[in-house]
CHARMM internal coordinates of N, CA and C (Angstrom, degrees):
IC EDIT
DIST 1 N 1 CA 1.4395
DIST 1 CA 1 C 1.5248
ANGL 1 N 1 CA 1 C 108.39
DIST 1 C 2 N 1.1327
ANGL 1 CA 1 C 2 N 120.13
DIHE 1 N 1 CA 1 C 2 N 150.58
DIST 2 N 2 CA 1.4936
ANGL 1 C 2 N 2 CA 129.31
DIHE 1 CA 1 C 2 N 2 CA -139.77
DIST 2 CA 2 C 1.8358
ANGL 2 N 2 CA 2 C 90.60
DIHE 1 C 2 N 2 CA 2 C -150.07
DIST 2 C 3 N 1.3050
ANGL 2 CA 2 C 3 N 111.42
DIHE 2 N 2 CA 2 C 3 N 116.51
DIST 3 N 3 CA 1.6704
ANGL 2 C 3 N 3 CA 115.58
DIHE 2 CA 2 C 3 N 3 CA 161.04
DIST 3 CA 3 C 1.1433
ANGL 3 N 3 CA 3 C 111.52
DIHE 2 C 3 N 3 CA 3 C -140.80
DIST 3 C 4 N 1.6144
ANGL 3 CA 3 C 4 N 124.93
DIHE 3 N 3 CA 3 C 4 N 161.60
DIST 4 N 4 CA 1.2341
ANGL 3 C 4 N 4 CA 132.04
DIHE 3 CA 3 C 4 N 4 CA 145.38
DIST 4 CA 4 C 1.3163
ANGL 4 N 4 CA 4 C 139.02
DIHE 3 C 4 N 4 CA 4 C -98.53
DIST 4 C 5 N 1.4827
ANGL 4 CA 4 C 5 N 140.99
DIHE 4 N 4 CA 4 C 5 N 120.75
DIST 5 N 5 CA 1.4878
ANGL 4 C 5 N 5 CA 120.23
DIHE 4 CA 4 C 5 N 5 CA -149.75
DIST 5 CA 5 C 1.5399
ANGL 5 N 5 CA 5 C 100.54
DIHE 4 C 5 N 5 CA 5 C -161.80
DIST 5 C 6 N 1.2086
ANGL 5 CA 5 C 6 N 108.83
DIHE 5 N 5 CA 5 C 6 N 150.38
DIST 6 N 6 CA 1.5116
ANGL 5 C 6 N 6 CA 120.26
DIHE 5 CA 5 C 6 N 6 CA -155.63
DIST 6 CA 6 C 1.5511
ANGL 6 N 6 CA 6 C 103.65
DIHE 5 C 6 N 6 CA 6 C -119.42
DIST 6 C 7 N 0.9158
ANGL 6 CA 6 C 7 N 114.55
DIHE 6 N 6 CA 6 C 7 N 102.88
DIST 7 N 7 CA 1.6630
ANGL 6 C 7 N 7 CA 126.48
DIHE 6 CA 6 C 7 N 7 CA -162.55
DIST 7 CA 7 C 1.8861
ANGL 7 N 7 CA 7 C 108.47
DIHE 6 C 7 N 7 CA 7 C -85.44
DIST 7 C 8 N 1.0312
ANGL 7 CA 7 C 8 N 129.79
DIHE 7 N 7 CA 7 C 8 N 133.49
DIST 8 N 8 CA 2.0748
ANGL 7 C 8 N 8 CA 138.84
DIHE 7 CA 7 C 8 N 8 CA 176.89
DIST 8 CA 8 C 1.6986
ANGL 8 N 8 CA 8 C 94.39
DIHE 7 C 8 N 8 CA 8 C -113.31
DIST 8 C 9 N 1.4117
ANGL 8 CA 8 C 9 N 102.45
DIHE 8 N 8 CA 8 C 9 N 98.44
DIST 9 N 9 CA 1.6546
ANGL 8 C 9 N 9 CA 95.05
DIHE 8 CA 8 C 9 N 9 CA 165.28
DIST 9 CA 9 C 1.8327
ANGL 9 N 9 CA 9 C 95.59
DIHE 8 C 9 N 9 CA 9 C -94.29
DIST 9 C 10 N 1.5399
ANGL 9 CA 9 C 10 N 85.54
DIHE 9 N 9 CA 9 C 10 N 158.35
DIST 10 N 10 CA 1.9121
ANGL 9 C 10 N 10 CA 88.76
DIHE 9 CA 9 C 10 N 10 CA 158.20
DIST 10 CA 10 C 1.5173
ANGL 10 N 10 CA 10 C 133.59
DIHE 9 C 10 N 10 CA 10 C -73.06
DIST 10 C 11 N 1.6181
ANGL 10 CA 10 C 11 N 106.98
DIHE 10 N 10 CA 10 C 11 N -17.02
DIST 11 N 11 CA 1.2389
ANGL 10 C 11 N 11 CA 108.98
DIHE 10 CA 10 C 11 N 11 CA -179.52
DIST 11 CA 11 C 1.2688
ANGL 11 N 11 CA 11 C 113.51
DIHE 10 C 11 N 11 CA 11 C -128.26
DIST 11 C 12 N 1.5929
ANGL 11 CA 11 C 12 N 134.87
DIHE 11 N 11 CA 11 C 12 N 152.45
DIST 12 N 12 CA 1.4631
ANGL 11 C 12 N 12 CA 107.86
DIHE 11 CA 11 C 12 N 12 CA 163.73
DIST 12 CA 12 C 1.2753
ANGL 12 N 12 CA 12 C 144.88
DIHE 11 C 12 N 12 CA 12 C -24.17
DIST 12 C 13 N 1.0278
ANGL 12 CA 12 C 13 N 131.81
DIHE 12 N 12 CA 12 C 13 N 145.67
DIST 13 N 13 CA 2.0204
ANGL 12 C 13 N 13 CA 127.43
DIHE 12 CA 12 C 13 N 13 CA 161.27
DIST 13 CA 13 C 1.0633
ANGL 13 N 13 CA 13 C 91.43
DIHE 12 C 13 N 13 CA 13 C -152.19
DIST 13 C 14 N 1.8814
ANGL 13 CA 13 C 14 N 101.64
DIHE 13 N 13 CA 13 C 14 N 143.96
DIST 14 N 14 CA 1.4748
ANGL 13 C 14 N 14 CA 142.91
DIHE 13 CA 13 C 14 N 14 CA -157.51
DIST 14 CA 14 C 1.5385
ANGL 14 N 14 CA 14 C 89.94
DIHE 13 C 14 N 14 CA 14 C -89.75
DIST 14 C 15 N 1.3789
ANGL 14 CA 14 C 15 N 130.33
DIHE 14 N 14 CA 14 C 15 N 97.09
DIST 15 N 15 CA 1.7476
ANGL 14 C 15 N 15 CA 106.62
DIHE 14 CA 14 C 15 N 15 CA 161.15
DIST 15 CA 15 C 1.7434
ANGL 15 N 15 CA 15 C 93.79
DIHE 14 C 15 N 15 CA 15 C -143.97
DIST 15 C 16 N 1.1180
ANGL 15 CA 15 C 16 N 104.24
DIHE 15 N 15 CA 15 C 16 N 168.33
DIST 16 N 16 CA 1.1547
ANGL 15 C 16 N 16 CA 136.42
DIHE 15 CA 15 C 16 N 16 CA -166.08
DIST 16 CA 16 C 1.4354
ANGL 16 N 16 CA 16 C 110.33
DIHE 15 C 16 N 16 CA 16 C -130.07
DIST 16 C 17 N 1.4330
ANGL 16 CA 16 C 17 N 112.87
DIHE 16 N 16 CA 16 C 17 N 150.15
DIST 17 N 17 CA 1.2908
ANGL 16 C 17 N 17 CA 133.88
DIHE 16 CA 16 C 17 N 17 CA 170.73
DIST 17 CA 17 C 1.7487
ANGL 17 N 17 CA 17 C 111.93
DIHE 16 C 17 N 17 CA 17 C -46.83
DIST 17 C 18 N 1.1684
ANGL 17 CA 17 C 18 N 140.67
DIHE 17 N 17 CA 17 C 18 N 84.07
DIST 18 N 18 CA 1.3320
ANGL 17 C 18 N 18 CA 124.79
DIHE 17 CA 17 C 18 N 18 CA 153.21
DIST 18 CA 18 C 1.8323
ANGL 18 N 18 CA 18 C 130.40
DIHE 17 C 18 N 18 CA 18 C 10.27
DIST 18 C 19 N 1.0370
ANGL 18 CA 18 C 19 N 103.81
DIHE 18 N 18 CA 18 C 19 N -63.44
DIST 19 N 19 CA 1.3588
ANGL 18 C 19 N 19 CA 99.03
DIHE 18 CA 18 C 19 N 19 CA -177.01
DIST 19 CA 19 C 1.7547
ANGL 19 N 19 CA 19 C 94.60
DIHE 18 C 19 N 19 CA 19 C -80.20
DIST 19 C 20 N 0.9748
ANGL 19 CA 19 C 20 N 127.06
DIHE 19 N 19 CA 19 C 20 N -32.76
DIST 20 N 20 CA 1.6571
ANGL 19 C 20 N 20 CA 115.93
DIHE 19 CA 19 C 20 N 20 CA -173.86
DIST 20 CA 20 C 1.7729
ANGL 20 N 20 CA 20 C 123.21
DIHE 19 C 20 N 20 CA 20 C -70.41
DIST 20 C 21 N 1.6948
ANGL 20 CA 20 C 21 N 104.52
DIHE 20 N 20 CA 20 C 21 N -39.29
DIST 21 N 21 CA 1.1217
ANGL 20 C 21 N 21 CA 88.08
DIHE 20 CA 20 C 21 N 21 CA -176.07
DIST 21 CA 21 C 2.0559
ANGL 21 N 21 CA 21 C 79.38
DIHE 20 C 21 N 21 CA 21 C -156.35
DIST 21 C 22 N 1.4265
ANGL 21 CA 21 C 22 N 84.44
DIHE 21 N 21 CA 21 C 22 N 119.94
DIST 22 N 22 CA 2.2918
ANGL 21 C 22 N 22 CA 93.25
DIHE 21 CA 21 C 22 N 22 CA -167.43
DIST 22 CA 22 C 1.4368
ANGL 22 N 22 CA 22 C 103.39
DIHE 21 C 22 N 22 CA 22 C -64.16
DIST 22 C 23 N 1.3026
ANGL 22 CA 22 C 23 N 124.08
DIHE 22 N 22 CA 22 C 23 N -37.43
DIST 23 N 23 CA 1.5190
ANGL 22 C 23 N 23 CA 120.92
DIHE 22 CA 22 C 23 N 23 CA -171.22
DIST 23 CA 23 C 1.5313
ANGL 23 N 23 CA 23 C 115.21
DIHE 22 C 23 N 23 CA 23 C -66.71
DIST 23 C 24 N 1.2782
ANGL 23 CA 23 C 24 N 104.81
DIHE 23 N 23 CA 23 C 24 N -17.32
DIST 24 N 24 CA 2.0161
ANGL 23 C 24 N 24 CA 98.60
DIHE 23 CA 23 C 24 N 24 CA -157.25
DIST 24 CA 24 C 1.9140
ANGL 24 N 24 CA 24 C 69.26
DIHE 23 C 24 N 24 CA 24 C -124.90
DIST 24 C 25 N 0.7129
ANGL 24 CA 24 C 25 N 165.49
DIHE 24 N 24 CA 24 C 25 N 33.56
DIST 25 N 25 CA 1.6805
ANGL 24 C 25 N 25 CA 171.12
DIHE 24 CA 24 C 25 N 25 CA -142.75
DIST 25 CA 25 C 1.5123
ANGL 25 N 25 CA 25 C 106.14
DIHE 24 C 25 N 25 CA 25 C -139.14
DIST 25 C 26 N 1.3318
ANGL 25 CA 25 C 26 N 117.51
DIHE 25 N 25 CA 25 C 26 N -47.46
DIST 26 N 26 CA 1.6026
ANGL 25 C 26 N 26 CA 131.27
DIHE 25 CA 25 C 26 N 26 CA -178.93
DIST 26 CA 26 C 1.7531
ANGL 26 N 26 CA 26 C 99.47
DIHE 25 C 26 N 26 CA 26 C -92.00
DIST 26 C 27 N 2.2806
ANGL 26 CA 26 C 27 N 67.75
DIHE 26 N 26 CA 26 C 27 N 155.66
DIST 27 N 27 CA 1.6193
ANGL 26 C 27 N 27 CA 83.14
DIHE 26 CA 26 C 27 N 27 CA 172.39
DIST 27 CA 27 C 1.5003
ANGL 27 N 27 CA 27 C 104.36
DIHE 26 C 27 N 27 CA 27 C -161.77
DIST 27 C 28 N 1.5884
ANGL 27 CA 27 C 28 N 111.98
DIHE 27 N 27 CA 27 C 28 N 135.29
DIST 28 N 28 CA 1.3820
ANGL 27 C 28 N 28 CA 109.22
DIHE 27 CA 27 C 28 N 28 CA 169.54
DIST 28 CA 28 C 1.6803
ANGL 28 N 28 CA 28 C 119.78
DIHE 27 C 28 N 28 CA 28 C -109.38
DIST 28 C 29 N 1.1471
ANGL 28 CA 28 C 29 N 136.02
DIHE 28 N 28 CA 28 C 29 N 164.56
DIST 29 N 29 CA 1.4004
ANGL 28 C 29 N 29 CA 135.77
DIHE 28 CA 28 C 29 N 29 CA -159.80
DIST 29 CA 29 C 1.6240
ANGL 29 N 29 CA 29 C 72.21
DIHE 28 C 29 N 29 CA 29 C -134.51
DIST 29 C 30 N 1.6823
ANGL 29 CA 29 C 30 N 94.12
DIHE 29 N 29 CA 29 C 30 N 133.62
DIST 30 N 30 CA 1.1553
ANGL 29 C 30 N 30 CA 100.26
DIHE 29 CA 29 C 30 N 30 CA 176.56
DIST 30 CA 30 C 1.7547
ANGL 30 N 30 CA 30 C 96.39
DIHE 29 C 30 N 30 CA 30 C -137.21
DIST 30 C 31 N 1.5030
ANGL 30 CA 30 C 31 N 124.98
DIHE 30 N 30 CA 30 C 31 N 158.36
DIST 31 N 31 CA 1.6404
ANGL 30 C 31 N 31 CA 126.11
DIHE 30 CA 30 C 31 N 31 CA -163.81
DIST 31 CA 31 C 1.9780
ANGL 31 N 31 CA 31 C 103.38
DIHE 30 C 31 N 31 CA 31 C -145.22
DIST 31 C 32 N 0.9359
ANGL 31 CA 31 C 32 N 105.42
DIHE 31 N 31 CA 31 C 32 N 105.15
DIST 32 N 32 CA 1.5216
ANGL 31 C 32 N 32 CA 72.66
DIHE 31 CA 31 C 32 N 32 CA 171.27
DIST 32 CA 32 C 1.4176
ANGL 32 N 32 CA 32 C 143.66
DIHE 31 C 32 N 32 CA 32 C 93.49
DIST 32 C 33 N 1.7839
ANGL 32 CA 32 C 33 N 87.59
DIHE 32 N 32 CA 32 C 33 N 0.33
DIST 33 N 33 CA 1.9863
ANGL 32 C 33 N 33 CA 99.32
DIHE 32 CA 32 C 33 N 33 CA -153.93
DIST 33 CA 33 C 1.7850
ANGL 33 N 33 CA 33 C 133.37
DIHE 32 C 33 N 33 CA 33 C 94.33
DIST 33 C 34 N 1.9111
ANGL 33 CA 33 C 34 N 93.09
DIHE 33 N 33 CA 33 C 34 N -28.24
DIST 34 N 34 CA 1.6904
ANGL 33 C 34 N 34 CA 92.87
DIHE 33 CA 33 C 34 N 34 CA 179.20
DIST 34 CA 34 C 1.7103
ANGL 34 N 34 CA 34 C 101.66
DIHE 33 C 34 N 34 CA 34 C -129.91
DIST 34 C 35 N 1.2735
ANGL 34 CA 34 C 35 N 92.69
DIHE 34 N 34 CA 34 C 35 N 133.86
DIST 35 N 35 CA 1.6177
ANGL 34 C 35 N 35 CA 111.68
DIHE 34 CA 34 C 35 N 35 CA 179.27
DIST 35 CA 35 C 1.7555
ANGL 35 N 35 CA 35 C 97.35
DIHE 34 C 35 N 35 CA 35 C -55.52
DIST 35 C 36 N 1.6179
ANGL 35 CA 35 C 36 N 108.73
DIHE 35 N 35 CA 35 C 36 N 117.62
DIST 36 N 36 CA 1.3852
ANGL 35 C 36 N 36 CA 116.17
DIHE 35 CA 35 C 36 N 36 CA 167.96
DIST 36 CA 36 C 1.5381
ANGL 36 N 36 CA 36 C 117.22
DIHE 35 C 36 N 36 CA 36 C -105.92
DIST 36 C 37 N 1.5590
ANGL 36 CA 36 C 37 N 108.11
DIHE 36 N 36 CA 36 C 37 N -7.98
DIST 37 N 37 CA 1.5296
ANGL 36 C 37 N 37 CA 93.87
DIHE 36 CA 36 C 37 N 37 CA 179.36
DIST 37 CA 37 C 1.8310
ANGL 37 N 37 CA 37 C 91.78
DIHE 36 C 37 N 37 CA 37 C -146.54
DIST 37 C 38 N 1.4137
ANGL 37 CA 37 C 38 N 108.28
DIHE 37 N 37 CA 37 C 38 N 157.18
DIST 38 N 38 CA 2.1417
ANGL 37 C 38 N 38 CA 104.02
DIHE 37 CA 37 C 38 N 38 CA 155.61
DIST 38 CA 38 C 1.5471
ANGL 38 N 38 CA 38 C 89.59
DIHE 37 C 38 N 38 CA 38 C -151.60
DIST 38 C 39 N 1.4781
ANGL 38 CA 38 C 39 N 107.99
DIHE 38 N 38 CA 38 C 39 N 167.07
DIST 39 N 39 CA 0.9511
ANGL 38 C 39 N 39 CA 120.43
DIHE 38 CA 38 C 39 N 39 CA 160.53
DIST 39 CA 39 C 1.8057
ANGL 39 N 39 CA 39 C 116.24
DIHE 38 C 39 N 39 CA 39 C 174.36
DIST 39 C 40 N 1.1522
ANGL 39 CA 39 C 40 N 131.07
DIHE 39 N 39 CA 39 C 40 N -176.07
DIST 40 N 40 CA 1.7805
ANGL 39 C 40 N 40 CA 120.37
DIHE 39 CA 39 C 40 N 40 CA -173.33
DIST 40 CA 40 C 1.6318
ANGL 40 N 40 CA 40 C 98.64
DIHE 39 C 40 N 40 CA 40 C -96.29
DIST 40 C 41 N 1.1974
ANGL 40 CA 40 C 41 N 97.97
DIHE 40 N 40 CA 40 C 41 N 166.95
DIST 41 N 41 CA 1.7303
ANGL 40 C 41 N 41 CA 108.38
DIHE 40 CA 40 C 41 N 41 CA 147.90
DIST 41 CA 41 C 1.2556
ANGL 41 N 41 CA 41 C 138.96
DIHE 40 C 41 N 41 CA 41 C -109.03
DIST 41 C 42 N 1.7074
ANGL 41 CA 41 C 42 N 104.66
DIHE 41 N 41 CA 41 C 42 N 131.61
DIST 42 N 42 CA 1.3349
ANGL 41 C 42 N 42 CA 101.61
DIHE 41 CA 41 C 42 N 42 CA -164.25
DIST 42 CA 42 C 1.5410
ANGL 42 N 42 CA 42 C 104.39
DIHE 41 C 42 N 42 CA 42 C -93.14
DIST 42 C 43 N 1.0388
ANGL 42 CA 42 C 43 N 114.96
DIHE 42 N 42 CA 42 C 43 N -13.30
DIST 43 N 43 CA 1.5344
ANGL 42 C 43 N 43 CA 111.74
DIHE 42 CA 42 C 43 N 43 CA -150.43
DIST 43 CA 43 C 1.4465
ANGL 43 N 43 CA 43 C 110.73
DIHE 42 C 43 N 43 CA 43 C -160.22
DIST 43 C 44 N 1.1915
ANGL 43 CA 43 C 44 N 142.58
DIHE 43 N 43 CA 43 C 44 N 109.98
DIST 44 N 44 CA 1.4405
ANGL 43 C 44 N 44 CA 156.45
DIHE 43 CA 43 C 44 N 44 CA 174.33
DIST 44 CA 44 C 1.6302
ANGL 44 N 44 CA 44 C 120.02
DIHE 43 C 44 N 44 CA 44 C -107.91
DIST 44 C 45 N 1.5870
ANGL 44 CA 44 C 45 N 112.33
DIHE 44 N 44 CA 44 C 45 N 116.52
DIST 45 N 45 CA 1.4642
ANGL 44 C 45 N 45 CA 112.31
DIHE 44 CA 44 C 45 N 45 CA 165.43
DIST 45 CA 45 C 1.6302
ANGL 45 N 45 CA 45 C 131.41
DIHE 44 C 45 N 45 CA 45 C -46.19
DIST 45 C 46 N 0.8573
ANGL 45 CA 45 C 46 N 129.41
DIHE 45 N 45 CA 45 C 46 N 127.53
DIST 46 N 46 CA 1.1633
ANGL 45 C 46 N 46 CA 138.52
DIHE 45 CA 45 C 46 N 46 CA -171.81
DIST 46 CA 46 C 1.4414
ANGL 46 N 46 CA 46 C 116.13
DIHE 45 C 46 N 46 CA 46 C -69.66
DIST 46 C 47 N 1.4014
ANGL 46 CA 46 C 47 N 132.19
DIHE 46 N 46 CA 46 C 47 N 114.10
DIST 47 N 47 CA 1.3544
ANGL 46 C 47 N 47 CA 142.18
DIHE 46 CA 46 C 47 N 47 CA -175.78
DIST 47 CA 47 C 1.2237
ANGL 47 N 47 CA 47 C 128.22
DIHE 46 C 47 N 47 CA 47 C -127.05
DIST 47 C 48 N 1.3065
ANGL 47 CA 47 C 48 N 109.93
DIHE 47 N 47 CA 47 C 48 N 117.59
DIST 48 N 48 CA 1.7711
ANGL 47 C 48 N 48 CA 128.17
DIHE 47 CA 47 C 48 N 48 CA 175.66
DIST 48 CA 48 C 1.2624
ANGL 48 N 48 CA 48 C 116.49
DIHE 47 C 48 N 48 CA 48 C -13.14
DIST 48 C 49 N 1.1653
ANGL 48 CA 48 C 49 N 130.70
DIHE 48 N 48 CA 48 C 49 N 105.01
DIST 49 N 49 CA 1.5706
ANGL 48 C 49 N 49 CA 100.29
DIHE 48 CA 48 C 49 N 49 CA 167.11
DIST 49 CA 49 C 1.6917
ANGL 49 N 49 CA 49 C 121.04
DIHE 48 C 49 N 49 CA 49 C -68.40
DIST 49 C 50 N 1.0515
ANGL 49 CA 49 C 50 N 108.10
DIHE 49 N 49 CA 49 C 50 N 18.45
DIST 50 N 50 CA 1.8893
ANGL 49 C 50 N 50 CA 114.60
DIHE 49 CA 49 C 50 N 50 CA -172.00
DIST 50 CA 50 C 1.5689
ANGL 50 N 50 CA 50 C 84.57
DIHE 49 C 50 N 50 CA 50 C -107.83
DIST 50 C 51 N 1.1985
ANGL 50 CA 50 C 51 N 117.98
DIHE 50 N 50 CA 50 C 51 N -47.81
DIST 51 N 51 CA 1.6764
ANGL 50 C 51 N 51 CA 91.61
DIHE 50 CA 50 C 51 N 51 CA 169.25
DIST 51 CA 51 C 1.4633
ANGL 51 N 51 CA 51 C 137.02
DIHE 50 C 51 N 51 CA 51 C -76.26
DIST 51 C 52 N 1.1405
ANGL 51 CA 51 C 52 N 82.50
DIHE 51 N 51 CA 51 C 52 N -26.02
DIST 52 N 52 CA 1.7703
ANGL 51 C 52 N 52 CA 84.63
DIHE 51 CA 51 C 52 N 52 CA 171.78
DIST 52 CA 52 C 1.5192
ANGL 52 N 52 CA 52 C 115.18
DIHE 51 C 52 N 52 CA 52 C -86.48
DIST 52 C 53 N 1.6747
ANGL 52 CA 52 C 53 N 127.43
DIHE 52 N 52 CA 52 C 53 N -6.71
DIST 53 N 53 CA 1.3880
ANGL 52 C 53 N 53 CA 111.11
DIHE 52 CA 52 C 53 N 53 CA 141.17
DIST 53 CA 53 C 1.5165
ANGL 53 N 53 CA 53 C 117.53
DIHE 52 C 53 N 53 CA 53 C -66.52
DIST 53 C 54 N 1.1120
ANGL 53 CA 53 C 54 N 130.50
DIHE 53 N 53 CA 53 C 54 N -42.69
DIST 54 N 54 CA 1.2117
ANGL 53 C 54 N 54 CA 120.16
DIHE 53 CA 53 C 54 N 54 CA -152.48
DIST 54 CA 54 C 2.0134
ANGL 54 N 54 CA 54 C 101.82
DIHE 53 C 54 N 54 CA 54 C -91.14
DIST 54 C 55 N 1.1756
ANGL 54 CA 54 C 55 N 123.06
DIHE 54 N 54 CA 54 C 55 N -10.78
DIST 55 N 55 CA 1.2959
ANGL 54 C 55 N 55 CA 130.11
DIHE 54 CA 54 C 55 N 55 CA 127.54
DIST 55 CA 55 C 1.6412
ANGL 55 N 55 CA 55 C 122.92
DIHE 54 C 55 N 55 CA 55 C -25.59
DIST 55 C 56 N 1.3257
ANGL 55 CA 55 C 56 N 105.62
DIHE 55 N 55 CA 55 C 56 N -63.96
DIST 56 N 56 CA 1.1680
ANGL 55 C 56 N 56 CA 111.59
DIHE 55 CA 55 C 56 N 56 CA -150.90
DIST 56 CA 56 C 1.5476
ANGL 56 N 56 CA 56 C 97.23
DIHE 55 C 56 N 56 CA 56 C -94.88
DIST 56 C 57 N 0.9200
ANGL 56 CA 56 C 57 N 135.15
DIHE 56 N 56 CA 56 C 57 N -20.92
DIST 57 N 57 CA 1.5918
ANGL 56 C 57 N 57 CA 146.58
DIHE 56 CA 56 C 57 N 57 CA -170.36
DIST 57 CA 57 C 1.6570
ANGL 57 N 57 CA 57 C 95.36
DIHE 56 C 57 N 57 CA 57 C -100.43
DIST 57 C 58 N 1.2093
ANGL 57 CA 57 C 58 N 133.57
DIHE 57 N 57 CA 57 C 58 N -16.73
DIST 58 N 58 CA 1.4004
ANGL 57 C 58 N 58 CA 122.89
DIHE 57 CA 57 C 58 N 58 CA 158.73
DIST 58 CA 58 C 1.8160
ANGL 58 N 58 CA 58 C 109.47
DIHE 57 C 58 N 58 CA 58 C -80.45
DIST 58 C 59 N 1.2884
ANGL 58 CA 58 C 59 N 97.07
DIHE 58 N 58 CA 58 C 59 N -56.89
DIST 59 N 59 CA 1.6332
ANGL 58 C 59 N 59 CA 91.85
DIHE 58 CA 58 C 59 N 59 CA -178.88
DIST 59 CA 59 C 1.3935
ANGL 59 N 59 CA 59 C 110.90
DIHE 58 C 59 N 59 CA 59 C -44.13
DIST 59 C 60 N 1.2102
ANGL 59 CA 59 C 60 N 143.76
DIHE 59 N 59 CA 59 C 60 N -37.23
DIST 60 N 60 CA 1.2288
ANGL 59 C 60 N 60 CA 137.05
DIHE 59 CA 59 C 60 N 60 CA 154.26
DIST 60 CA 60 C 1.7777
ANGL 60 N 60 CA 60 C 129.99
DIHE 59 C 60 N 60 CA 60 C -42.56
DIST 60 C 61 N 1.2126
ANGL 60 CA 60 C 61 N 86.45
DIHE 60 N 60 CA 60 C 61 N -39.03
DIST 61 N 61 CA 1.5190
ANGL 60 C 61 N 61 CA 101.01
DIHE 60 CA 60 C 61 N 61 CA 173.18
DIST 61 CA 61 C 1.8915
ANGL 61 N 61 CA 61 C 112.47
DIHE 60 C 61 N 61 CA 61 C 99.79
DIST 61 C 62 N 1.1854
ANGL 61 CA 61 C 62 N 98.36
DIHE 61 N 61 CA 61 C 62 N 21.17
DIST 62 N 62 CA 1.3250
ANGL 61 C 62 N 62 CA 121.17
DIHE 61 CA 61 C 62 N 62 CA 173.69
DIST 62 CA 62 C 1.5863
ANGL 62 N 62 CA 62 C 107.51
DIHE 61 C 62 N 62 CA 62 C -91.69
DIST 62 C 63 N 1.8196
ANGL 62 CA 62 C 63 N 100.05
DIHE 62 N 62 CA 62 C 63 N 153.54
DIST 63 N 63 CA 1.8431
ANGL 62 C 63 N 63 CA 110.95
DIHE 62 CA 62 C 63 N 63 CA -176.80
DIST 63 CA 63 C 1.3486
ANGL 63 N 63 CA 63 C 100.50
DIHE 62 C 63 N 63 CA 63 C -112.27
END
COOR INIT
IC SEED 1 N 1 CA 1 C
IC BUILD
């Protein structure tokens, strides 16, 4: 079985394109204790790095 699906975590995660770099490429969905889903990434939204400092400089608790 074969899907495509667009995942909202709450916090960052480090992944990478599949074909670019295989280790950071995978992903498993895990529920409960038992892995219910895996699969690679094909495709990632594109993000500011001005937001993702100012993200990351709040989680600290920095202005």
């Amino acid at each position: 079985m074969n899907a495509v699906i667009e995942l909202q975590t709450q916090r960052p995660v480090a992944l990478e394109l599949y074909k670019d770099f295989k280790e950071l490429g995978r992903f498993m969905l895990r529920y409960s204790g038992s892995s219910i889903a895996a699969g690679v990434v094909t495709e990632t939204p594109q993000v500011s790095s001005t937001l993702f400092s100012y993200k990351k400089e709040n989680s600290l608790g920095l202005r």
